[in-house]
Backbone as CSV, one residue per row, in Angstrom:
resi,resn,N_x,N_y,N_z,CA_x,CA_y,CA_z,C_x,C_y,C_z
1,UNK,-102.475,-163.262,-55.323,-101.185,-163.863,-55.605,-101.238,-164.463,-57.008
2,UNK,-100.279,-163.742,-58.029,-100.710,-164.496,-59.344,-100.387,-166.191,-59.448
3,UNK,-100.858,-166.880,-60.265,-100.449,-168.008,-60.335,-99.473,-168.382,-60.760
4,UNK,-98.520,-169.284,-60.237,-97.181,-169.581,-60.920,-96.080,-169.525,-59.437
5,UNK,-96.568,-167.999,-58.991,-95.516,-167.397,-58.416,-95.348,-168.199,-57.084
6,UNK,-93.884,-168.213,-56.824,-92.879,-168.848,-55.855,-92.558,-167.790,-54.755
7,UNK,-93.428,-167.751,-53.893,-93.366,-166.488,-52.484,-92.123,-166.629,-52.120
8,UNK,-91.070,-167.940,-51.605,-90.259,-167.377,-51.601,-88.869,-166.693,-52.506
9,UNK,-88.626,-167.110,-53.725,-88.164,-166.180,-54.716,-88.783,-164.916,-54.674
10,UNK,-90.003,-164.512,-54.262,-90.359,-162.884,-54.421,-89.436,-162.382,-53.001
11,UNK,-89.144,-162.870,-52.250,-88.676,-162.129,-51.098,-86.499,-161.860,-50.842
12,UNK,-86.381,-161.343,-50.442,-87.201,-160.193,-49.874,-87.358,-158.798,-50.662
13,UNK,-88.572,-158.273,-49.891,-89.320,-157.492,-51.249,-88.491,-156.222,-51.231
14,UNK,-88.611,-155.251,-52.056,-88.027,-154.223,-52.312,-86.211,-154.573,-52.407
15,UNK,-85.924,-155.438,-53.405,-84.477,-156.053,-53.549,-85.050,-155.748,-55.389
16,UNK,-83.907,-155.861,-55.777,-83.930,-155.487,-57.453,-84.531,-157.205,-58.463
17,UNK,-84.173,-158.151,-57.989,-84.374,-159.326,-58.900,-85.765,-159.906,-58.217
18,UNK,-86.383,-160.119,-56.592,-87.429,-160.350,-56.495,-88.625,-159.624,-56.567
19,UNK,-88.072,-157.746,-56.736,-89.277,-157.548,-57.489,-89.434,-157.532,-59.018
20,UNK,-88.276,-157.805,-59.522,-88.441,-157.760,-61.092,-89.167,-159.317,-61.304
21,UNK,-89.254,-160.199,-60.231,-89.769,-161.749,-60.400,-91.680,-161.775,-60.291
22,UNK,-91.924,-160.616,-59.205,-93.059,-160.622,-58.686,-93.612,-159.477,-59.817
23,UNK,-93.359,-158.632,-60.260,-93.228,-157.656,-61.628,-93.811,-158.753,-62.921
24,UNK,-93.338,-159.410,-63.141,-93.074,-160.232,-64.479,-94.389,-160.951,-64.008
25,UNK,-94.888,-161.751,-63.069,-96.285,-162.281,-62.822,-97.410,-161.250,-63.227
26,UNK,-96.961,-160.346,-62.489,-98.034,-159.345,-62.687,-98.252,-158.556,-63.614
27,UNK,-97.330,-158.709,-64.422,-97.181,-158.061,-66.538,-98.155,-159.344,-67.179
28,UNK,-97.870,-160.512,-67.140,-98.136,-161.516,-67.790,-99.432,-161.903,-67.855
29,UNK,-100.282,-161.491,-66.406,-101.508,-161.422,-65.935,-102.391,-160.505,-66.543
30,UNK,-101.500,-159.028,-66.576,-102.418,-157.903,-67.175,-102.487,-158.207,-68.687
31,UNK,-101.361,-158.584,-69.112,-101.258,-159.245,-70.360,-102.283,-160.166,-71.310
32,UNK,-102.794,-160.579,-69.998,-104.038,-161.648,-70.314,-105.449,-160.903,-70.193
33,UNK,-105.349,-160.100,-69.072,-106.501,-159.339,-69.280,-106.961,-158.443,-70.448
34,UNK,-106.061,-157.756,-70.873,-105.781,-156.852,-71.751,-105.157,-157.018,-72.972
35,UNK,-105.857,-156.210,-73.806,-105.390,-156.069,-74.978,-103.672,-155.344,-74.938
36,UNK,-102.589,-155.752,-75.880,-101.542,-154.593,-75.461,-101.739,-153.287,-76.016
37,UNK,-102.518,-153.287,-76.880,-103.266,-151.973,-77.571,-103.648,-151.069,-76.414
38,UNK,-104.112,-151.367,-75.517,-105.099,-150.912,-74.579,-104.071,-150.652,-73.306
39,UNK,-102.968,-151.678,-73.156,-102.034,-150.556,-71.939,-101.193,-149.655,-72.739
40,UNK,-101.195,-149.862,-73.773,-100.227,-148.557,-74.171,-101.260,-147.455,-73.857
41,UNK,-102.428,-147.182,-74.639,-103.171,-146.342,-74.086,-102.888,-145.704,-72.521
42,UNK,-103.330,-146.848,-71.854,-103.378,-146.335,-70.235,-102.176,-145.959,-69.968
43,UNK,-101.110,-146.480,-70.498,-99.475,-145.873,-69.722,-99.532,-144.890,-70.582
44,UNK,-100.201,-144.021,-71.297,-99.869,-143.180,-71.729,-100.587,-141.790,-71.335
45,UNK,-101.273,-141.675,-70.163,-101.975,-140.938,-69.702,-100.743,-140.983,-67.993
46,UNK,-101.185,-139.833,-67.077,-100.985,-140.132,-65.839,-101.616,-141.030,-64.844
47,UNK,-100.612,-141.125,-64.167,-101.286,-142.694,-63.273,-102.975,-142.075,-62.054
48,UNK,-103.329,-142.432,-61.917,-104.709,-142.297,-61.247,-104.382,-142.915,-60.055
49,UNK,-103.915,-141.914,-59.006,-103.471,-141.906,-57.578,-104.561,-142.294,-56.883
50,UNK,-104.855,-143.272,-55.597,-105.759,-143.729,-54.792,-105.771,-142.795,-53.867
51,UNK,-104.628,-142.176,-53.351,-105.192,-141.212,-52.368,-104.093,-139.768,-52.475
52,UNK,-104.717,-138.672,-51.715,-103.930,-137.781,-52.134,-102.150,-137.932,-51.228
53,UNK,-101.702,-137.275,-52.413,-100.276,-137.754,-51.824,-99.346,-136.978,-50.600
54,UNK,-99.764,-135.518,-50.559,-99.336,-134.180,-49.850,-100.294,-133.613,-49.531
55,UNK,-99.653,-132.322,-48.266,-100.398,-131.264,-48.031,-101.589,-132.006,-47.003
56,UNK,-102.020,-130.946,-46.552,-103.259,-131.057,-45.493,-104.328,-132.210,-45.939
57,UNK,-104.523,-132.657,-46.818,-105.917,-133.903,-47.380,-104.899,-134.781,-47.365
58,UNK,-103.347,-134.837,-46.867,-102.598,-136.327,-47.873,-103.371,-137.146,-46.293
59,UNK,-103.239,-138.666,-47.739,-104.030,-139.655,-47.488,-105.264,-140.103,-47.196
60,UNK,-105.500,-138.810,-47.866,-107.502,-139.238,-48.019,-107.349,-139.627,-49.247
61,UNK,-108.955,-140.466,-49.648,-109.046,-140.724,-50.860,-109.763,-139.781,-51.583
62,UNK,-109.831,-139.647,-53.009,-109.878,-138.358,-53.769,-111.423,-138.423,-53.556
63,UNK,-112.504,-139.210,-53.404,-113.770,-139.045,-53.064,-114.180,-138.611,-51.331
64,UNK,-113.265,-138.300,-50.726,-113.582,-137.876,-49.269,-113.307,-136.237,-49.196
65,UNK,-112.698,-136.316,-50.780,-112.648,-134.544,-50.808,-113.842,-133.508,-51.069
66,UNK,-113.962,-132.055,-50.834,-115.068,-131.418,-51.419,-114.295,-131.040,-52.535
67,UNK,-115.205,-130.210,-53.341,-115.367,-129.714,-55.002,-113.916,-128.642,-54.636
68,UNK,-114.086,-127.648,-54.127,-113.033,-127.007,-53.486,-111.774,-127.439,-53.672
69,UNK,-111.440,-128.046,-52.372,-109.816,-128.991,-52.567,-109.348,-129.731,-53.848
70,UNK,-110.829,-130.227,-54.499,-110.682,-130.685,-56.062,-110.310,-130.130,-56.610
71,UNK,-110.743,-128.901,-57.321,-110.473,-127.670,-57.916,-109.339,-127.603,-57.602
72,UNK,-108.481,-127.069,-56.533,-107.197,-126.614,-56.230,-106.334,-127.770,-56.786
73,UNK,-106.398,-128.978,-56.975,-105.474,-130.279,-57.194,-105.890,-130.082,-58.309
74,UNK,-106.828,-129.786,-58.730,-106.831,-129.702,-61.011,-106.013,-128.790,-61.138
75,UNK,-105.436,-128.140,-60.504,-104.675,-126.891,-61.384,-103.211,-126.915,-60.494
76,UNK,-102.558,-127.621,-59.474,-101.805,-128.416,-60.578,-100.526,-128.805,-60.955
77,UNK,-99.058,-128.952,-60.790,-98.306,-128.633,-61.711,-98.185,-130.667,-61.908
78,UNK,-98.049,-131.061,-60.534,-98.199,-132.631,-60.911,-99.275,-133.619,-61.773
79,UNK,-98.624,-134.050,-62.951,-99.480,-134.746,-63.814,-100.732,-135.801,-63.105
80,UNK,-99.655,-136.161,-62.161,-100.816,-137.566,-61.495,-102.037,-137.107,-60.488
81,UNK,-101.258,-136.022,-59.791,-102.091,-135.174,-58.731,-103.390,-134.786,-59.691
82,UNK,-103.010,-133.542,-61.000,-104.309,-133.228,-61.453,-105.086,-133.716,-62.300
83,UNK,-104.256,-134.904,-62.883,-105.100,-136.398,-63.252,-106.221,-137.117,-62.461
84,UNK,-105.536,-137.439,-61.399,-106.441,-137.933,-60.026,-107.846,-136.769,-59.658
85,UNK,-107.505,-135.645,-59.593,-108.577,-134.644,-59.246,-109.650,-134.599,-60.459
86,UNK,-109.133,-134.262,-61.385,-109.609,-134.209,-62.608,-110.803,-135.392,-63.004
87,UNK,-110.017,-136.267,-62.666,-110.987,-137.686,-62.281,-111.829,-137.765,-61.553
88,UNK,-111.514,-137.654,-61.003,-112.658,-137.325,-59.302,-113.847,-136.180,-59.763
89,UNK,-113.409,-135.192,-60.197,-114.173,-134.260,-60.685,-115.456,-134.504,-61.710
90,UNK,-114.835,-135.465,-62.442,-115.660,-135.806,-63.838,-116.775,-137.115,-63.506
91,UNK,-116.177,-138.120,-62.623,-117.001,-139.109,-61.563,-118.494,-138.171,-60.893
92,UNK,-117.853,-137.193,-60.057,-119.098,-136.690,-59.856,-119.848,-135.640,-60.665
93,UNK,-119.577,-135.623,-61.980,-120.127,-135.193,-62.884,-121.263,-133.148,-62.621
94,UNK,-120.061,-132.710,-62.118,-120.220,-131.548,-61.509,-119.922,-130.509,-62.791
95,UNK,-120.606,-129.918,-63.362,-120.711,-129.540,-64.699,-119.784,-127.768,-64.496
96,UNK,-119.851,-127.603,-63.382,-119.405,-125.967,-62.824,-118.060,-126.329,-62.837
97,UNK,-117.569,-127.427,-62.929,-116.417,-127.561,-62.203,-114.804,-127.220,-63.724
98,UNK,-113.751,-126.583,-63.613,-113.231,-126.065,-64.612,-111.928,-126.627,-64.107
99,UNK,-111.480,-127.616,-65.124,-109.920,-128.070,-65.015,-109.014,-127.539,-65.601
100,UNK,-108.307,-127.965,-65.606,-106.750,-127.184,-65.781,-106.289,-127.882,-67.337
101,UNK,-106.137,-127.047,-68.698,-105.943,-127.988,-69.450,-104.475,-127.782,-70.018
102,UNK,-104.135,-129.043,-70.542,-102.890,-129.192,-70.747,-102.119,-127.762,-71.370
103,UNK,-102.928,-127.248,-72.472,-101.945,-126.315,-73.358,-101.800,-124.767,-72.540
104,UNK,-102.875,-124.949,-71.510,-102.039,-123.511,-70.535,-101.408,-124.045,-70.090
105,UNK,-100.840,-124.895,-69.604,-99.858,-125.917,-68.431,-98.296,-124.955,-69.153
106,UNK,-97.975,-125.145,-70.739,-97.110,-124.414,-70.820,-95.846,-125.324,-71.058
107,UNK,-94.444,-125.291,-71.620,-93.727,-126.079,-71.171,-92.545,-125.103,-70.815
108,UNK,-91.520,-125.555,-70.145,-90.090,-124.639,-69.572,-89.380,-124.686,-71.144
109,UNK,-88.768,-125.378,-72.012,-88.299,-125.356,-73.207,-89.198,-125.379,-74.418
Protein backbone atom coordinates (compact mmCIF):
# COMPACT_ATOMS: atom_id res chain seq x y z
CA UNK A 1 0.00 0.00 0.00
CA UNK A 2 1.92 3.14 -1.03
CA UNK A 3 2.26 5.71 1.55
CA UNK A 4 0.02 8.62 1.64
CA UNK A 5 -2.79 6.69 0.17
CA UNK A 6 -6.47 7.04 1.56
CA UNK A 7 -8.13 3.29 0.96
CA UNK A 8 -11.13 4.76 1.07
CA UNK A 9 -10.84 7.41 -1.83
CA UNK A 10 -9.23 4.41 -3.87
CA UNK A 11 -12.59 2.64 -3.79
CA UNK A 12 -14.47 1.61 -5.47
CA UNK A 13 -11.90 0.09 -7.66
CA UNK A 14 -12.20 -0.13 -11.31
CA UNK A 15 -14.27 3.51 -11.34
CA UNK A 16 -12.28 6.20 -13.50
CA UNK A 17 -11.11 8.87 -10.58
CA UNK A 18 -10.21 6.12 -7.80
CA UNK A 19 -8.09 4.43 -10.01
CA UNK A 20 -6.52 7.45 -11.47
CA UNK A 21 -5.98 8.27 -7.33
CA UNK A 22 -4.43 4.79 -6.59
CA UNK A 23 -2.43 5.24 -10.23
CA UNK A 24 -0.84 8.57 -9.14
CA UNK A 25 0.63 6.76 -5.70
CA UNK A 26 1.98 4.28 -7.63
CA UNK A 27 3.71 6.74 -10.49
CA UNK A 28 5.16 8.82 -7.67
CA UNK A 29 6.67 5.72 -5.96
CA UNK A 30 8.22 4.33 -9.20
CA UNK A 31 9.25 7.81 -9.62
CA UNK A 32 11.36 7.51 -6.63
CA UNK A 33 12.71 4.34 -7.45
CA UNK A 34 13.71 5.18 -10.78
CA UNK A 35 15.41 7.22 -12.82
CA UNK A 36 12.71 8.84 -15.51
CA UNK A 37 15.41 8.08 -18.04
CA UNK A 38 15.03 4.52 -17.23
CA UNK A 39 11.00 4.15 -17.51
CA UNK A 40 10.99 5.64 -20.67
CA UNK A 41 13.29 2.92 -21.61
CA UNK A 42 11.08 0.16 -20.08
CA UNK A 43 7.70 1.64 -21.54
CA UNK A 44 9.30 1.47 -24.51
CA UNK A 45 9.75 -2.16 -25.00
CA UNK A 46 6.60 -4.69 -24.54
CA UNK A 47 5.21 -5.34 -21.24
CA UNK A 48 6.66 -8.73 -19.72
CA UNK A 49 3.43 -10.80 -19.05
CA UNK A 50 3.47 -13.01 -15.67
CA UNK A 51 1.58 -15.64 -17.11
CA UNK A 52 0.50 -16.84 -20.39
CA UNK A 53 -2.56 -15.14 -21.47
CA UNK A 54 -4.45 -17.79 -24.11
CA UNK A 55 -4.68 -21.05 -25.60
CA UNK A 56 -4.00 -24.41 -23.90
CA UNK A 57 -0.79 -23.10 -21.30
CA UNK A 58 -3.15 -19.80 -20.45
CA UNK A 59 -2.32 -19.16 -16.96
CA UNK A 60 0.75 -20.83 -16.41
CA UNK A 61 3.69 -18.95 -15.72
CA UNK A 62 6.18 -18.57 -18.61
CA UNK A 63 8.80 -20.77 -16.50
CA UNK A 64 6.33 -23.86 -16.12
CA UNK A 65 6.61 -23.97 -19.90
CA UNK A 66 8.94 -26.39 -22.06
CA UNK A 67 11.42 -24.93 -24.81
CA UNK A 68 8.70 -26.09 -27.33
CA UNK A 69 5.57 -24.04 -26.29
CA UNK A 70 8.37 -21.24 -25.88
CA UNK A 71 9.41 -21.36 -29.27
CA UNK A 72 5.81 -21.32 -30.59
CA UNK A 73 4.98 -17.92 -28.33
CA UNK A 74 8.42 -16.30 -29.86
CA UNK A 75 7.00 -16.31 -33.13
CA UNK A 76 4.22 -14.59 -32.42
CA UNK A 77 2.16 -11.85 -33.79
CA UNK A 78 1.51 -10.35 -30.05
CA UNK A 79 4.27 -7.98 -28.92
CA UNK A 80 3.84 -8.87 -25.16
CA UNK A 81 3.18 -12.64 -25.77
CA UNK A 82 6.64 -12.91 -27.78
CA UNK A 83 8.31 -10.50 -25.47
CA UNK A 84 7.35 -12.67 -22.48
CA UNK A 85 8.61 -15.97 -24.34
CA UNK A 86 11.50 -14.42 -25.67
CA UNK A 87 12.32 -13.64 -22.09
CA UNK A 88 11.80 -16.75 -20.73
CA UNK A 89 13.91 -18.12 -23.43
CA UNK A 90 16.99 -15.97 -22.82
CA UNK A 91 16.58 -16.59 -18.66
CA UNK A 92 17.22 -20.08 -19.43
CA UNK A 93 19.93 -19.29 -21.55
CA UNK A 94 19.22 -22.10 -24.16
CA UNK A 95 21.61 -21.17 -26.96
CA UNK A 96 19.50 -23.55 -29.76
CA UNK A 97 16.73 -21.60 -29.10
CA UNK A 98 15.74 -19.01 -32.34
CA UNK A 99 13.35 -15.99 -31.82
CA UNK A 100 11.34 -14.23 -33.89
CA UNK A 101 12.96 -10.88 -34.86
CA UNK A 102 11.33 -7.78 -35.29
CA UNK A 103 12.26 -6.92 -39.08
CA UNK A 104 10.64 -10.31 -40.40
CA UNK A 105 7.58 -9.41 -38.21
CA UNK A 106 6.92 -7.06 -41.31
CA UNK A 107 4.45 -4.21 -41.09
CA UNK A 108 0.63 -4.10 -42.89
CA UNK A 109 1.45 -0.30 -44.23
Amino acid sequence: MPEGLVHAIGLPAHRAMPDAYVTAHHLRDMLNESTFEQLVKWSSKPGLLPRVPSGPERGKSWDRLDIAALQAFACVRDADVRFSAETELRRRGDAEVKVADEAEQGTLL
